[in-house]
Structure formats: C-alpha cells, structure tokens
C-alpha positions as CSV (number, residue, x, y, z in Angstrom):
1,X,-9.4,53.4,-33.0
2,X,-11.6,53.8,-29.7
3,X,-14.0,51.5,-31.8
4,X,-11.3,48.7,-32.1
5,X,-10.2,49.2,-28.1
6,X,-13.9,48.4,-27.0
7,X,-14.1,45.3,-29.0
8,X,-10.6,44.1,-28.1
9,X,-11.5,45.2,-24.1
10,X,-14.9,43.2,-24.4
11,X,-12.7,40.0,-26.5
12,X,-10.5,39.9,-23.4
13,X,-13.1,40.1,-21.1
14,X,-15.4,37.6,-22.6
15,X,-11.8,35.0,-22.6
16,X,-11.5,35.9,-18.8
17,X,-14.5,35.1,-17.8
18,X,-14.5,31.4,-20.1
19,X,-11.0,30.8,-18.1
20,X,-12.9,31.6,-14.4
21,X,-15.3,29.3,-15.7
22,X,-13.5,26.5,-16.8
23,X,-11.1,26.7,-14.0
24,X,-14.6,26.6,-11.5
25,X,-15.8,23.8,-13.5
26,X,-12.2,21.8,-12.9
27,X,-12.0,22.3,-9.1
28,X,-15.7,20.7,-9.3
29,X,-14.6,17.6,-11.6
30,X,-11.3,17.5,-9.1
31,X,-13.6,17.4,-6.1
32,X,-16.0,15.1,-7.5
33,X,-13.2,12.7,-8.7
34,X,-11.1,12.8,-5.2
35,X,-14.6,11.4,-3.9
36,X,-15.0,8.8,-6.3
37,X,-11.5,8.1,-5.4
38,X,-12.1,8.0,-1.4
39,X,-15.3,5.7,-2.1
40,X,-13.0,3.2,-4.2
41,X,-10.4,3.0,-1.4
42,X,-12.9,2.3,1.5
43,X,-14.4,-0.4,-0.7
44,X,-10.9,-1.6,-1.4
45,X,-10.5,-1.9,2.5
46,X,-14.2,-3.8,2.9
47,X,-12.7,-6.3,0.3
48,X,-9.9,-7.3,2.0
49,X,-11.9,-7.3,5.1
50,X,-13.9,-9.8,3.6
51,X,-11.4,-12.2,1.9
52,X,-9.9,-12.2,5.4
53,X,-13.8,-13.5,6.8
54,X,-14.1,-15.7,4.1
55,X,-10.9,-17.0,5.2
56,X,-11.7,-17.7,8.3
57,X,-15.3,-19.3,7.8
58,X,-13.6,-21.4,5.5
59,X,-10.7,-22.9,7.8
60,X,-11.0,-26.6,8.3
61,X,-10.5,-26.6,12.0
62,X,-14.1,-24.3,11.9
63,X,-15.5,-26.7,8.7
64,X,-14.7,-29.8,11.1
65,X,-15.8,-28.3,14.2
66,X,-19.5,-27.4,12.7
67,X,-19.8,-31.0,10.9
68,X,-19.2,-32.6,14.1
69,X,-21.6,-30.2,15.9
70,X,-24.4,-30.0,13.7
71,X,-24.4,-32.7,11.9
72,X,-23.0,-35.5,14.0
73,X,-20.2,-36.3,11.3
74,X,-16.9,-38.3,12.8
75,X,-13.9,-39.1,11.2
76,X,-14.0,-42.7,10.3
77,X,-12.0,-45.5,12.5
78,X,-9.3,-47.0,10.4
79,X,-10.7,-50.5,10.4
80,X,-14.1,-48.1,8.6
81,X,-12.0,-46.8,5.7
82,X,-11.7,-48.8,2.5
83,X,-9.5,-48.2,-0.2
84,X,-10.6,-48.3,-3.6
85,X,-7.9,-48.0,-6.7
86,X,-8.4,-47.4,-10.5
87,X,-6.9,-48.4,-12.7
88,X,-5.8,-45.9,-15.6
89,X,-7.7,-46.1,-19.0
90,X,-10.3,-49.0,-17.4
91,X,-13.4,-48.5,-19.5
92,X,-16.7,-49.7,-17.5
C-alpha cells in the first residue's frame, strides 16, 4: 500500500507542476497577445491620422493653390474655353 501512495503522491505532483506550468506559459501568451493588441491599435490611430493628411493634401482649394504657385496654371477666361461634343457610337 505505501508503494501505491508514493506513486499516486509523485502522479499528483508531477500534474501540479504541468498545471503551474501551463498556467505560466498562458499569462506569457496573454501578455504577449495584449501587446500585439496595443501595437494594432496605435497603428489603427496612425491610419486614420493619415487618411485625415491625405485628405487634406488632396483638397482642391490646396491642389489649385500649388498649380497656380508653382506652376503658373490659371483658370481659363470664358472666351478661352471650347466645347467639344461626341457624339455616341461615332467610329473615327
């Protein structure tokens, strides 16, 4: 009987020390994951910060302003704009 209590003693203690283990090895993966989580929501917030530049670089007031700046474009007189039409299914 003693026999049988020794290997039942060291059975429970070799499962307590697997449960220690794996519940170690969770809180790690748990960390780990509530970083990867952090990371994904700072990158979601430099997204949006972005769309919102690209947003504003891309305005036509700013587009307008910059061709008329640096590139000395106008817009045309209305005597300087010509109309052209097309006519639907013309082959050429």
């Amino acid at each position: 009987m003693p026999r049988r209590l020794v290997l039942m003693l060291a059975m429970v203690l070799v499962a307590s020390m697997a449960v220690v283990q794996v519940r170690h090895e969770s809180r790690l993966r748990f960390a780990e994951l509530q970083g990867y989580q952090a990371e994904r929501d700072a990158l979601d917030t430099e997204w949006g910060k972005l769309l919102l530049e690209e947003g504003a670089w891309s305005q036509h007031r700013r587009v307008e302003a910059m061709a008329h700046s640096r590139l000395g474009m106008s817009t045309p007189e209305p005597a300087q704009v010509s109309v052209i039409h097309a006519r639907m299914g013309a082959t050429q």
